[in-house]
N, C-alpha and C positions, 0 to 999 in steps of 0.2 A: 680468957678475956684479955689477960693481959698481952702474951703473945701475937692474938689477932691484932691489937691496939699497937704491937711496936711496929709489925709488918706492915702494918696501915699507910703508915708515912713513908713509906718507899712508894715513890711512880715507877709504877711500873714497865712504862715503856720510856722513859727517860732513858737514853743511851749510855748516860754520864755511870749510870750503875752498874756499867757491865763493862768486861772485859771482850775486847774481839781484836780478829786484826782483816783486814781487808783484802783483797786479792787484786790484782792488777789484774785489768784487760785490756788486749793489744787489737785496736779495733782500724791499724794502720792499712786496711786491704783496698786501696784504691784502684787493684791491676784493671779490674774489670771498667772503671771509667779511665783509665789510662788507655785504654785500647778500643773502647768508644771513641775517644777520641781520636788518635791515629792507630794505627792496627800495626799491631806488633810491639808497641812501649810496653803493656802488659806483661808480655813474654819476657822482654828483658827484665824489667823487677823479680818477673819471677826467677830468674838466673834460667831459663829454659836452655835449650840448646839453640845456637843460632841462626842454626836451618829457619824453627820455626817463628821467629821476627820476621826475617830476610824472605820466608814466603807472602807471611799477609802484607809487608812494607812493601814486595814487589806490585802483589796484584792491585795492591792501593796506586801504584804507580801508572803502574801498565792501565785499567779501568780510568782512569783522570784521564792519561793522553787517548785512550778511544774517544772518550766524550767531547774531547776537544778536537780531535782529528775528525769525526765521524759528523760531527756538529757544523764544526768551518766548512767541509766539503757539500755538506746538504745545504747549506746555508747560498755555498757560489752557483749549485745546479738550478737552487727556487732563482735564482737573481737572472740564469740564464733564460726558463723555460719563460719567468715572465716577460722579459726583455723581448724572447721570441714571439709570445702572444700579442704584447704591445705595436708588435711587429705588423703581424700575417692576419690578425684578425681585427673584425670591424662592423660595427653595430647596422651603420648603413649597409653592408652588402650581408650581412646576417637577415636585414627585412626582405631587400631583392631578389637573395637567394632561395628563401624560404618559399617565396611565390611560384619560385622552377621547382623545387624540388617536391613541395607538397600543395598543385594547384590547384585541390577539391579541398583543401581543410586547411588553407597556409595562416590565415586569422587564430584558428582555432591551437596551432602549432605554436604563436606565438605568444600566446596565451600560454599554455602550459602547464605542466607541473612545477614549475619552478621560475623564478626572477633575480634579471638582473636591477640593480638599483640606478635611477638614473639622477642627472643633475641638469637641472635649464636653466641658467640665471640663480643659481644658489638656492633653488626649489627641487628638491626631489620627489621622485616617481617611483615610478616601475614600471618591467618592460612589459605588463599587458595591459598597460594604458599606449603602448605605440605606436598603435595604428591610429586614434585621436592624437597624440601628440605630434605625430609628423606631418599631420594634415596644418598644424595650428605654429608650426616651430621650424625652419630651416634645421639642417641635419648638422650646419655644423655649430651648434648652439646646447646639441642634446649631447653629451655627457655621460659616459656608462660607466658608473664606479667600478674599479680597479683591484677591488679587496679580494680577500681571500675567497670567498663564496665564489667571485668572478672567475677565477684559473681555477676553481674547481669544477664549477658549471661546465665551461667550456670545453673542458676537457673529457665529461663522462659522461654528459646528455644528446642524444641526437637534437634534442630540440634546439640547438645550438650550433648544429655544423656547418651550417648556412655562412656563417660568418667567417669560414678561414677563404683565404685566398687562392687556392689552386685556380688553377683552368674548370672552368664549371663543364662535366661530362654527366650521364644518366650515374645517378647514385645509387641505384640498384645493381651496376654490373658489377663482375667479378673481376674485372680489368679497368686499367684506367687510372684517372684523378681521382677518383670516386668507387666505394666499393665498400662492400657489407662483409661482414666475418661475424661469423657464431660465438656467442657468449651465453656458456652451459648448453643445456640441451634444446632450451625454446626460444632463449632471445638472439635478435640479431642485433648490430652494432654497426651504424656508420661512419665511417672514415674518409679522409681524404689521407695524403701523402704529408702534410703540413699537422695537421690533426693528432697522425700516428706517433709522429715526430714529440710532438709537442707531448705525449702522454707515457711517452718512452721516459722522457727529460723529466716529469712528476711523478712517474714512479720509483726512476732512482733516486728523486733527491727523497722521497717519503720511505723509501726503503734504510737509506743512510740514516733517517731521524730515530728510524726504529733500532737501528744497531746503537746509535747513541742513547736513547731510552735504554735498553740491556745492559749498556757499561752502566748507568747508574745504579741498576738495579743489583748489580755484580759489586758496587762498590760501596754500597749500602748494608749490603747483605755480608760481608769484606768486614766492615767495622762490626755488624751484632756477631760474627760467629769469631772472631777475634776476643771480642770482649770477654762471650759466655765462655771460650777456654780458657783465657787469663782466669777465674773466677772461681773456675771448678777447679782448676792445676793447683790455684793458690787453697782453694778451702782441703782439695786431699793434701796439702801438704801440712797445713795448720792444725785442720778438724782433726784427719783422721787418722793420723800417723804421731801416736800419743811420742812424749819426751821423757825421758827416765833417767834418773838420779838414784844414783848407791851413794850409802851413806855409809862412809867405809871407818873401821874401826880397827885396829892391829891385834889388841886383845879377846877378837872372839874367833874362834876356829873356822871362820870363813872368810872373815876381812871384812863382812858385810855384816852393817848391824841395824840397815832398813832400806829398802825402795820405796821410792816416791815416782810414781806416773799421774805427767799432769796431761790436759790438751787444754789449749790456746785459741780463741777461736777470734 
């Protein structure tokens, strides 16, 4: 009883009762957001060789000037083809034309699968209200909005070729102002000479956009696999590749009078 009753009064988890000593840990491994950030800092903290900075810092470079090269030049060809459209085609001769080219269904043509957006006086439409609205609205008052859906229409629906400017010849020949070409095995595709032109001019500037989407994707993918090297080089260097300490003594027949292997993580 007595010894229960003296042990008593010790808390037992009071720290003050005991002796310890603590261990440092180096928890300084930032490579891996160092090289999320810019690609290749990681490498150099970790003292890597300077090949491998100087590669992920190039393609960081090289990937920046594609999307800026690749970007500005798709950006002048959209400026060009639309300039050309603004040009060569036109809503009035897009209804005219439509009447020569399809004279048993030209209502039904303009109608469609698809519209352009119109403006009358700060009222907007749509083009299968056009045949009511031309009856009701002088042509130069009707207003075909200019947006993006517009240079796309124009460019990839027949229902829309009515509208370029060439010399009007039979749209069905295989010569001419006018003329059809196979797209895949069952459709056909209308064209004029102005038309072609113009879908030449939107598919390089949309081709260009697509190399510049790629550099980002290259310079994205540039910073994560930069980082996750920094991060693994730095942990096998830390984790796994322990550090060792002789505890050297003169008086025993080896010199050594303990090792100590620690690892640091």
């Amino acid at each position: 009883m007595f010894i229960s009753f003296s042990y008593s009064q010790i808390e037992l988890y009071n720290k003050d009762y005991y002796s310890f000593n603590r261990d440092s840990i180096n928890n300084s491994n930032n490579a891996m957001i160092k090289s999320f950030l810019i690609p290749g800092w990681g490498q150099i903290q970790n003292k890597e060789p300077l090949w491998k900075p100087a590669v992920f810092f190039g393609i960081e470079i090289l990937g920046i000037f594609s999307i800026y090269k690749y970007d500005k030049k798709a950006e002048m060809i959209r400026h060009d083809f639309e300039s050309f459209a603004d040009k060569h085609w036109g809503l009035e001769r897009w209804y005219n034309n439509t009447k020569k080219i399809f004279p048993d269904k030209w209502k039904e043509i303009l109608i469609g699968t698809h519209k352009l957006e119109l403006n009358i006086n700060g009222n907007y439409y749509y083009s299968d209200q056009l045949v009511s609205l031309s009856n009701n609205y002088p042509w130069g008052s009707i207003k075909v909005v200019r947006d993006r859906d517009f240079y796309e229409n124009i460019g990839k629906y027949d229902q829309f070729v009515g509208g370029w400017d060439d010399p009007y010849d039979n749209p069905f020949d295989q010569k001419g102002n006018w003329y059809t070409i196979k797209k895949g095995k069952y459709e056909s595709i209308i064209l004029t000479e102005q038309k072609d032109y113009y879908r030449h001019l939107r598919d390089k500037s949309n081709l260009l956009k697509h190399y510049a989407k790629y550099s980002v994707t290259i310079v994205m993918l540039n910073h994560l696999v930069s980082g996750i090297e920094a991060s693994l080089n730095k942990n096998r260097i830390d984790n796994y590749l322990p550090k060792i300490h002789f505890y050297q003594d003169s008086h025993t027949r080896f010199l050594v009078k303990g090792v100590k292997i620690s690892y640091e993580w």
